[in-house]
VOBA-1610 file (N, C-alpha, C; in pm, whole numbers, padded with zeros to 5 digits, always signed):
BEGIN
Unk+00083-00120+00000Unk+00000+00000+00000Unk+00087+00126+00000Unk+00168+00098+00066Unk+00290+00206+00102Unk+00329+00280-00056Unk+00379+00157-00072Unk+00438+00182-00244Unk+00312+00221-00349Unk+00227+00200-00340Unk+00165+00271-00437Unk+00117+00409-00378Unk+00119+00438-00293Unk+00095+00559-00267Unk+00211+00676-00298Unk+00358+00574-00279Unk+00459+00680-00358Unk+00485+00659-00474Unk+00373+00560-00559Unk+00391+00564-00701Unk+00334+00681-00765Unk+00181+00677-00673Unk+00113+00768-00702Unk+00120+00934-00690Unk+00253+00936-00595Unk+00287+01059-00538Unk+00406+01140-00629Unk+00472+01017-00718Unk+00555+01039-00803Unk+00497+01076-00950Unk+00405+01032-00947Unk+00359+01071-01079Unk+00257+01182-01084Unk+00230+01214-00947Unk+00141+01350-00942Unk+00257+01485-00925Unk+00390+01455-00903Unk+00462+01531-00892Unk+00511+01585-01032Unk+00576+01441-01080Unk+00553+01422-01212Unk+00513+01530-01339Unk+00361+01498-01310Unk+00260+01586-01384Unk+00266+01695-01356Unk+00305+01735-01224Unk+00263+01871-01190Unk+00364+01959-01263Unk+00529+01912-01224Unk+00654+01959-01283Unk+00607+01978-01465Unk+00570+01900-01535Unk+00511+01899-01671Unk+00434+02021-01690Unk+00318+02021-01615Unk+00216+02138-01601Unk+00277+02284-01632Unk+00351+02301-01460Unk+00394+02394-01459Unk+00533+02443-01579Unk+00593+02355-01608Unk+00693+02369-01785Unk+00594+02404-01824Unk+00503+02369-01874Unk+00429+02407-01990Unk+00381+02559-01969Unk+00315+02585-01861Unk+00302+02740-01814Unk+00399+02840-01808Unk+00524+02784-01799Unk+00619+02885-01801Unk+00620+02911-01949Unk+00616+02807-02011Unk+00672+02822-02191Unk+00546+02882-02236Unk+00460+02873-02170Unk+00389+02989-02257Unk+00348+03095-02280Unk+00392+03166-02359Unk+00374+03297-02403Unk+00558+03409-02403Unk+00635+03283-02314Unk+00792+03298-02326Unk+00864+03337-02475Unk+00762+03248-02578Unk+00847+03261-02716Unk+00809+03404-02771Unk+00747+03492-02700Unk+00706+03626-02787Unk+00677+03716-02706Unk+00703+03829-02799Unk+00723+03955-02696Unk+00582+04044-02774Unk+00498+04101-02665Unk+00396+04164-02772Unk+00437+04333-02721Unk+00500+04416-02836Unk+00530+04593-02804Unk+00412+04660-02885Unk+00311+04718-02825Unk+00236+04811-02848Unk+00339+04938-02886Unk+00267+04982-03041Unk+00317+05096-03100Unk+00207+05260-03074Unk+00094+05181-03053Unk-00028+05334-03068Unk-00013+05383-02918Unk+00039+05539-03002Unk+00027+05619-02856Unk-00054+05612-02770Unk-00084+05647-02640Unk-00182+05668-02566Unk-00270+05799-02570Unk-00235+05891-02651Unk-00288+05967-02729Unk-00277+05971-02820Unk-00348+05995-02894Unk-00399+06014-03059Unk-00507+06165-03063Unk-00469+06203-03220Unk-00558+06287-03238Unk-00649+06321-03311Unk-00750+06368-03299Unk-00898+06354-03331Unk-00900+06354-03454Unk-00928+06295-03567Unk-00967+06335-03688Unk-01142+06295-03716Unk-01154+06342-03870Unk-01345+06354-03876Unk-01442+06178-03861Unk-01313+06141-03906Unk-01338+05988-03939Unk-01363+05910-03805Unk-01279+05931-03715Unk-01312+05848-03607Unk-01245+05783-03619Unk-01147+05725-03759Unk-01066+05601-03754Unk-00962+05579-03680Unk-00919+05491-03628Unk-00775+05484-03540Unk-00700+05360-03609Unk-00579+05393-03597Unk-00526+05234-03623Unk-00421+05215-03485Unk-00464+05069-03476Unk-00378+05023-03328Unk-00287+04914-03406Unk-00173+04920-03358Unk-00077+04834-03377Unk+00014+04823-03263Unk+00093+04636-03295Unk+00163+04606-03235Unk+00254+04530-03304Unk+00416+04552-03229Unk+00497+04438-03276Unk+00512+04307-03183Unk+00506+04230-03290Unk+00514+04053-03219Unk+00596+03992-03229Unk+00713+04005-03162Unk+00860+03971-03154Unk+00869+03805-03090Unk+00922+03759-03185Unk+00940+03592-03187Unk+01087+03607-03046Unk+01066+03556-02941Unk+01184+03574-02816Unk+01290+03422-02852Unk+01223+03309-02895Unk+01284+03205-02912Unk+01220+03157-03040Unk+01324+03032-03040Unk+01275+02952-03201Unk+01215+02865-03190Unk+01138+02854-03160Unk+01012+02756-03115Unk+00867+02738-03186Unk+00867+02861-03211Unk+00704+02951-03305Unk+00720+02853-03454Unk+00617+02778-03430Unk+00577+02735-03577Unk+00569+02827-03687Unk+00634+02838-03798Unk+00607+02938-03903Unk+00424+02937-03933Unk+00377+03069-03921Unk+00243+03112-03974Unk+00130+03084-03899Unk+00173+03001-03779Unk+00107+02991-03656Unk+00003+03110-03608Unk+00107+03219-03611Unk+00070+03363-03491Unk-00048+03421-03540Unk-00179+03449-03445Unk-00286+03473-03476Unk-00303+03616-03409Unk-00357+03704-03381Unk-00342+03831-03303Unk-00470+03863-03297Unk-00476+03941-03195Unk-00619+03948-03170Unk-00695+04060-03077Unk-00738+04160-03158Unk-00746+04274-03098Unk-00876+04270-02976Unk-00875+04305-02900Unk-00975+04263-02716Unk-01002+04464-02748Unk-01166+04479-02776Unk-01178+04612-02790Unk-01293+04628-02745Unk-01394+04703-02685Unk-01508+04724-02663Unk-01623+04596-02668Unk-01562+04492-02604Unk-01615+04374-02594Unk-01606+04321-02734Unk-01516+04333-02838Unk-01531+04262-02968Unk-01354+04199-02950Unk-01392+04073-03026Unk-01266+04011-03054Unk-01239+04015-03219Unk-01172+04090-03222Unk-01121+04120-03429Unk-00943+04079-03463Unk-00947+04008-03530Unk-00840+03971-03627Unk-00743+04084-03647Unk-00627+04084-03608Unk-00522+04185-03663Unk-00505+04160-03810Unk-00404+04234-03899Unk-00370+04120-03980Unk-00181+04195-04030Unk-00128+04128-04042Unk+00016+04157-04053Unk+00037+04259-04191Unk+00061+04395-04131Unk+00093+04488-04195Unk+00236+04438-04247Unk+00342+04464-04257Unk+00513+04445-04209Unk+00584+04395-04099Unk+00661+04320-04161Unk+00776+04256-04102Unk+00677+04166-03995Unk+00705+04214-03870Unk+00657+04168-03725Unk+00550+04269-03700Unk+00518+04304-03739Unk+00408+04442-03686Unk+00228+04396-03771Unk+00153+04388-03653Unk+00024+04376-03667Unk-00035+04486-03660Unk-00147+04541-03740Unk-00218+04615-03713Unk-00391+04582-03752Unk-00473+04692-03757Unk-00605+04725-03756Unk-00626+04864-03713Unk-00723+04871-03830Unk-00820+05022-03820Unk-00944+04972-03738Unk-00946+05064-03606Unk-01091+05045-03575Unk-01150+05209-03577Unk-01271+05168-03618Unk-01374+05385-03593Unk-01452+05320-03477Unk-01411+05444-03369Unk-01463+05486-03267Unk-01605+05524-03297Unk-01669+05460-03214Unk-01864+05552-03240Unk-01856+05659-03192Unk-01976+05759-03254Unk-01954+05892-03210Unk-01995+05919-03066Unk-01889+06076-03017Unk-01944+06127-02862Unk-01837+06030-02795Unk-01727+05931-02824Unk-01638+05879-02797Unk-01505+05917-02781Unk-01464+05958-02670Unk-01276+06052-02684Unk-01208+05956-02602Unk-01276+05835-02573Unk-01081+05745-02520Unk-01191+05628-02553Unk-01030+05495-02538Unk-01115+05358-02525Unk-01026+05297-02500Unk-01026+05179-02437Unk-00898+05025-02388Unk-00934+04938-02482Unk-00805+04882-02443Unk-00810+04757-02579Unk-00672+04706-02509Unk-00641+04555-02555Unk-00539+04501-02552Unk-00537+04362-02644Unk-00417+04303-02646Unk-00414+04216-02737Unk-00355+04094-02734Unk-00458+03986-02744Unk-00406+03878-02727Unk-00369+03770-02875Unk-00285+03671-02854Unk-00222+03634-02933Unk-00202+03502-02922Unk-00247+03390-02979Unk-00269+03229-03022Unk-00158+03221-03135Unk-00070+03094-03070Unk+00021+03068-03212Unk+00082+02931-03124Unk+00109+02835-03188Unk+00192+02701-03150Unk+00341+02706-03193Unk+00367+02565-03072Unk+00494+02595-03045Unk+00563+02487-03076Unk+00646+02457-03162Unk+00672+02291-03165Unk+00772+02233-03027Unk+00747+02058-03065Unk+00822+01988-02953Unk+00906+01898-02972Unk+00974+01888-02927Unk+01086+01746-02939Unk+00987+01647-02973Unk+00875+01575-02964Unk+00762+01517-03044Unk+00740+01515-03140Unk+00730+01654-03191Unk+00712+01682-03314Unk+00583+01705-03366Unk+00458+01721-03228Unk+00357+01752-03230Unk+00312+01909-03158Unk+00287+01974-03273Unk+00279+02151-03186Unk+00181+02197-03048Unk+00245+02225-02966Unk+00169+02258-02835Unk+00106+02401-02938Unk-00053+02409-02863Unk-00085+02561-02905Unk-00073+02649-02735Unk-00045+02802-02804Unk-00022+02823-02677Unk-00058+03023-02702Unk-00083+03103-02599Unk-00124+03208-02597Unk-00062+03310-02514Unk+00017+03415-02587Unk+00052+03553-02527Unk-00046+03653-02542Unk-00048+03761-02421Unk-00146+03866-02362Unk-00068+03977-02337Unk-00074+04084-02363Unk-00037+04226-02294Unk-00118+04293-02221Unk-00125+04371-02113Unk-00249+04394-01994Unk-00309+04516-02113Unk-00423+04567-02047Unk-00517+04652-02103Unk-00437+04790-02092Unk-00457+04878-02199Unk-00369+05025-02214Unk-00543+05112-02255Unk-00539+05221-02183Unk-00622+05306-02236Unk-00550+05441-02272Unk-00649+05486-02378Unk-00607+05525-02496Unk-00688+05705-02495Unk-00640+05795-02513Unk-00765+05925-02531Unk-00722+06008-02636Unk-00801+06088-02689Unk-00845+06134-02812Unk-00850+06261-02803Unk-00724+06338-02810Unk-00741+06547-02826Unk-00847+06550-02921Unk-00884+06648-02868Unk-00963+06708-02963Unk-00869+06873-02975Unk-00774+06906-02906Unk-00748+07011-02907Unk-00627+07008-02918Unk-00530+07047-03004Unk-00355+07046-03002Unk-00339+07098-03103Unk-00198+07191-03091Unk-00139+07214-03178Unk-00046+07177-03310Unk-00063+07216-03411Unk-00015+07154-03542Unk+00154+07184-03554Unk+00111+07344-03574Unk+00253+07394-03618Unk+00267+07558-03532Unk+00377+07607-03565Unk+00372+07710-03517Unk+00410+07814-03613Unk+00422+07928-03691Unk+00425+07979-03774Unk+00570+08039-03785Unk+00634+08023-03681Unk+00826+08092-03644Unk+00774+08079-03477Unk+00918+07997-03474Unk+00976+07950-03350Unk+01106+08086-03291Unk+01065+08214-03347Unk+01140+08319-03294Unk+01086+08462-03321Unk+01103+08565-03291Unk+01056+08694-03323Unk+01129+08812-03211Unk+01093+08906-03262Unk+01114+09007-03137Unk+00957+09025-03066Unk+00952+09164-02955Unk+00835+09113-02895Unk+00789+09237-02997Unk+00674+09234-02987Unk+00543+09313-03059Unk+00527+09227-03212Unk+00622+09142-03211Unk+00586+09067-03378Unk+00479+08972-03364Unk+00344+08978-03461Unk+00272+08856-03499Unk+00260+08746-03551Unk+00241+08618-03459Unk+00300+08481-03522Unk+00160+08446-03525Unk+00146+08293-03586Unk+00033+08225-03651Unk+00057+08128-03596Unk-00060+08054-03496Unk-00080+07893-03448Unk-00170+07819-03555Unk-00162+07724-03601Unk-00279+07595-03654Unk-00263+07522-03567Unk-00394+07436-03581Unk-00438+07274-03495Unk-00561+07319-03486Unk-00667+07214-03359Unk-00754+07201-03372Unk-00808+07244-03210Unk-00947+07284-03239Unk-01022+07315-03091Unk-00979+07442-03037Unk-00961+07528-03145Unk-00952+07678-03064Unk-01083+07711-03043Unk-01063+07772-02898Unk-01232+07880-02899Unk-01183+07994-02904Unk-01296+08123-02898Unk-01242+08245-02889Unk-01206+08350-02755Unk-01175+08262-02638Unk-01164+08234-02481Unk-01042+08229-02470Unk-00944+08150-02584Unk-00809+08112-02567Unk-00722+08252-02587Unk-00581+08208-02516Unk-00494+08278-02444Unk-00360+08237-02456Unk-00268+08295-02564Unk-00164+08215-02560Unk-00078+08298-02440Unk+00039+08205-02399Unk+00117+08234-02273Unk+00277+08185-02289Unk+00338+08322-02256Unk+00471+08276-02245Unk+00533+08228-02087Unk+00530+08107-02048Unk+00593+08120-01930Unk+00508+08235-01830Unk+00381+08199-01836Unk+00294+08322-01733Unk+00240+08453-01776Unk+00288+08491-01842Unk+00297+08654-01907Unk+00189+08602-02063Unk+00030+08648-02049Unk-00061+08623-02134Unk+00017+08749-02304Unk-00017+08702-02378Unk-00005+08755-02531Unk-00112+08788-02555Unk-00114+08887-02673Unk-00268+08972-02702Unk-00270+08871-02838Unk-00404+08773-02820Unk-00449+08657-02864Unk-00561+08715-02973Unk-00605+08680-03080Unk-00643+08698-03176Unk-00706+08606-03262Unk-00853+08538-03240Unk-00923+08374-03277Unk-00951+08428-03384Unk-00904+08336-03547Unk-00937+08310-03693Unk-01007+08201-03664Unk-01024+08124-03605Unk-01116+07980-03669Unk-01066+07865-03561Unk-01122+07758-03562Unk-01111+07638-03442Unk-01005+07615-03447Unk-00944+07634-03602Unk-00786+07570-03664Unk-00697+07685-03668Unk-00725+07798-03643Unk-00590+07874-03676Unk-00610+08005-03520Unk-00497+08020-03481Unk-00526+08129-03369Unk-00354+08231-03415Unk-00383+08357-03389Unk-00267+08441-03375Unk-00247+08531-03248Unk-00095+08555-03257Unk-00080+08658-03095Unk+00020+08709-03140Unk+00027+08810-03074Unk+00147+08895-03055Unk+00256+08859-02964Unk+00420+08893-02981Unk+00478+08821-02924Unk+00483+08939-02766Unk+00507+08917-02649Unk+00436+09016-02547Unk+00577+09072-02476Unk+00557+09187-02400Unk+00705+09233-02278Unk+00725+09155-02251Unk+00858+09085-02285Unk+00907+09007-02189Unk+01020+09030-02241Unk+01150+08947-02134Unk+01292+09029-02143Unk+01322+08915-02281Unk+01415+08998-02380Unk+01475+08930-02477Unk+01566+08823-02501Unk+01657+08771-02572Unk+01732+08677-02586Unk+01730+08530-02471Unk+01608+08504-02516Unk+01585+08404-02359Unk+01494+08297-02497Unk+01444+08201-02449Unk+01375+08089-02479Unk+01257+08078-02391Unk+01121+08061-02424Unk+00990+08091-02343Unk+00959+07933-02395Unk+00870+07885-02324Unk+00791+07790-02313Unk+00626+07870-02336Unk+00557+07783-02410Unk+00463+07876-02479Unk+00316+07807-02465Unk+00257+07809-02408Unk+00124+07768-02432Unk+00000+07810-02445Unk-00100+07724-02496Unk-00257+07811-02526Unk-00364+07746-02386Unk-00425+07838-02321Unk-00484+07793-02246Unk-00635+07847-02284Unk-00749+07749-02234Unk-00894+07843-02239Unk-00974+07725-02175Unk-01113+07773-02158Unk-01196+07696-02152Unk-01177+07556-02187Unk-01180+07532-02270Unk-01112+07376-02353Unk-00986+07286-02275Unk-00937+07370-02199Unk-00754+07298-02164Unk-00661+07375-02231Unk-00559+07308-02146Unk-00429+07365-02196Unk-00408+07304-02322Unk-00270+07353-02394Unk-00203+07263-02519Unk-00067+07343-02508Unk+00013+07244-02592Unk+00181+07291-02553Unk+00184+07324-02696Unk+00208+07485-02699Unk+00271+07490-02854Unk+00408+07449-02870Unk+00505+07452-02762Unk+00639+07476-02777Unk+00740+07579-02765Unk+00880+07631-02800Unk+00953+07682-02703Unk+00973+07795-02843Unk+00971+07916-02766Unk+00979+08050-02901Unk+01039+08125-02789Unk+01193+08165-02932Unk+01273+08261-02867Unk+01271+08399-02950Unk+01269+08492-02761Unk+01239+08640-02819Unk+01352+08691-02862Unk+01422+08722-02914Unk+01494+08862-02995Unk+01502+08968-02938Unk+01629+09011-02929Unk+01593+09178-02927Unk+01653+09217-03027Unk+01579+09385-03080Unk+01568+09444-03195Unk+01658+09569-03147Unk+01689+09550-03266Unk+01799+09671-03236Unk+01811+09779-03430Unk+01782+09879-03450Unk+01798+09970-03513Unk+01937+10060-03560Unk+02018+09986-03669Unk+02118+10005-03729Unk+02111+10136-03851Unk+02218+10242-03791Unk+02168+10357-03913Unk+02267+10324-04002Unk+02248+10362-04164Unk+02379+10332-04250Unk+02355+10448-04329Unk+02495+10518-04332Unk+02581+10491-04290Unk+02607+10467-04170Unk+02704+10390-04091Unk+02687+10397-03924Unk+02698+10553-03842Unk+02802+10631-03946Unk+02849+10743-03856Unk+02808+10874-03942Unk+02717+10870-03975Unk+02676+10990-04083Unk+02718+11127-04030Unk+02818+11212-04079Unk+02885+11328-04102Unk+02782+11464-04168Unk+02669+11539-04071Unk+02618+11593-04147Unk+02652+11734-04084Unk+02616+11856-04164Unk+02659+11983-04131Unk+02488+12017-04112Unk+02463+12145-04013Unk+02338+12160-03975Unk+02261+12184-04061Unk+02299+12209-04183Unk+02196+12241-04355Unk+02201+12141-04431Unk+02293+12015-04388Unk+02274+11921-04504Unk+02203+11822-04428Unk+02137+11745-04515Unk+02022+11671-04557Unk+02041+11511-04604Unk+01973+11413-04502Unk+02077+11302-04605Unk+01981+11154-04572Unk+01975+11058-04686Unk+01820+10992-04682Unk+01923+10901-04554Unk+01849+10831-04422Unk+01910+10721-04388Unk+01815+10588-04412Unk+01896+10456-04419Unk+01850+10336-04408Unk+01857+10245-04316Unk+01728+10210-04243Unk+01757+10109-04156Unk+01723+09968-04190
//
C-alpha cells in the first residue's frame, strides 16, 4: 500500500513539474510591443489604427502559426500583418467617444521534441487610450522680437483662448477652431519661453519661441552731417 501511494505521489509530482513547464513556456516565445500612442488625435473619421509588434523571443514559433487578436469594446477582431513583425487594424470609434482600452491577445503554436505543436497564448495587460480634440499643429516661427505677430494651426480653438509665455498672457487673436494668432508680449529678450494656449477647452503645448531683441542700425553707421545738409538714412 505504502508503495503505491509513492507511485502515485511520483507521478502526481511528475505531472505537476510537466504542467507547470508548460506554463512557463507559454507565451515565453514572444514579446507583444504596443506601437499606438496613448494619445492620438482627433480626426473627422473616427478612424484609429492600433498596432503592435510581435517579436518571436525564441525559435520555437511554428512558421504562420501567430494569430493576433485585438480585445476592444467587448469585440474580438483579427489583426492582420501589416510588415515585417508588426500587426495592425483600423478600428472607428462611435460617435461622442474621446478614449477607449483595448489590448491584445495572441494564439500561435509551439513545436516539440515530439514533433507535435503545443498551441499556446501571449497577452499584454489593457492600455487606455484618449483622443485630443485640441492640439497644436505647427507654429508659424519659432522666434521673433516682442510686438511681432505669429500664426498657431491645430484644432479646438475657442475664442476664450490665451496664448502664454511662461505666465505673461499675449494679445491673442481667434481666426477659426484651426488657426489662432498673438502677438509676441514684454518680456525680457534673448531668452527661450515655453509657450502655451490655455482656455476653456484645456491647456495645449505649442512649444519653445525665442524672443529677440531688436535693435535699429543707421547706415551709414556714422553719418557726417553739417546743420543744412540733408541726407536719406537706411535702416
Amino acid at each position: 500500500m505504502h508503495k503505491n501511494h509513492s507511485a502515485h505521489a511520483r507521478k502526481f509530482l511528475t505531472w505537476l513539474g510537466a504542467a507547470l513547464g508548460l506554463l512557463l513556456l507559454a507565451g515565453c516565445d514572444l514579446k507583444i510591443v504596443y506601437l499606438t500612442p496613448t494619445t492620438l488625435r482627433e480626426n473627422p473619421s473616427q478612424i484609429y489604427t492600433i498596432s503592435a509588434r510581435i517579436q518571436e523571443t525564441g525559435g520555437n514559433v511554428v512558421d504562420g502559426s501567430i494569430v493576433a487578436h485585438l480585445i476592444i469594446d467587448g469585440q474580438d477582431l483579427i489583426m492582420k500583418k501589416s510588415q515585417g513583425d508588426v500587426y495592425a487594424l483600423d478600428y472607428q470609434l462611435p460617435p461622442g467617444r474621446d478614449e477607449f482600452a483595448y489590448y491584445i491577445l495572441v494564439n500561435y503554436k509551439s513545436e516539440t521534441n515530439g514533433g507535435v505543436p503545443i498551441d499556446h497564448e501571449a497577452y499584454r495587460e489593457a492600455v487606455h487610450v484618449k483622443i485630443a480634440g485640441r492640439y497644436v499643429l505647427s507654429l508659424q516661427a519659432d522666434r521673433g522680437p516682442v510686438g511681432a505677430q505669429i500664426g498657431l494651426s491645430g484644432s479646438g480653438f475657442t475664442p476664450d483662448d490665451i496664448v502664454y509665455f511662461e505666465g505673461t498672457p499675449a494679445r491673442t487673436v481667434y481666426a477659426s477652431p484651426t488657426a489662432l494668432n498673438f502677438f509676441v508680449p514684454s518680456v525680457d529678450p534673448d531668452q527661450n519661453y515655453k509657450v502655451t494656449v490655455n482656455g476653456s477647452a484645456g491647456s495645449a503645448d505649442v512649444g519653445t519661441f525665442r524672443v529677440d531683441s531688436l535693435s535699429i542700425q543707421a547706415s551709414p553707421a556714422s553719418p557726417k552731417l553739417s546743420p543744412s545738409t540733408r541726407r536719406a538714412l537706411s535702416c
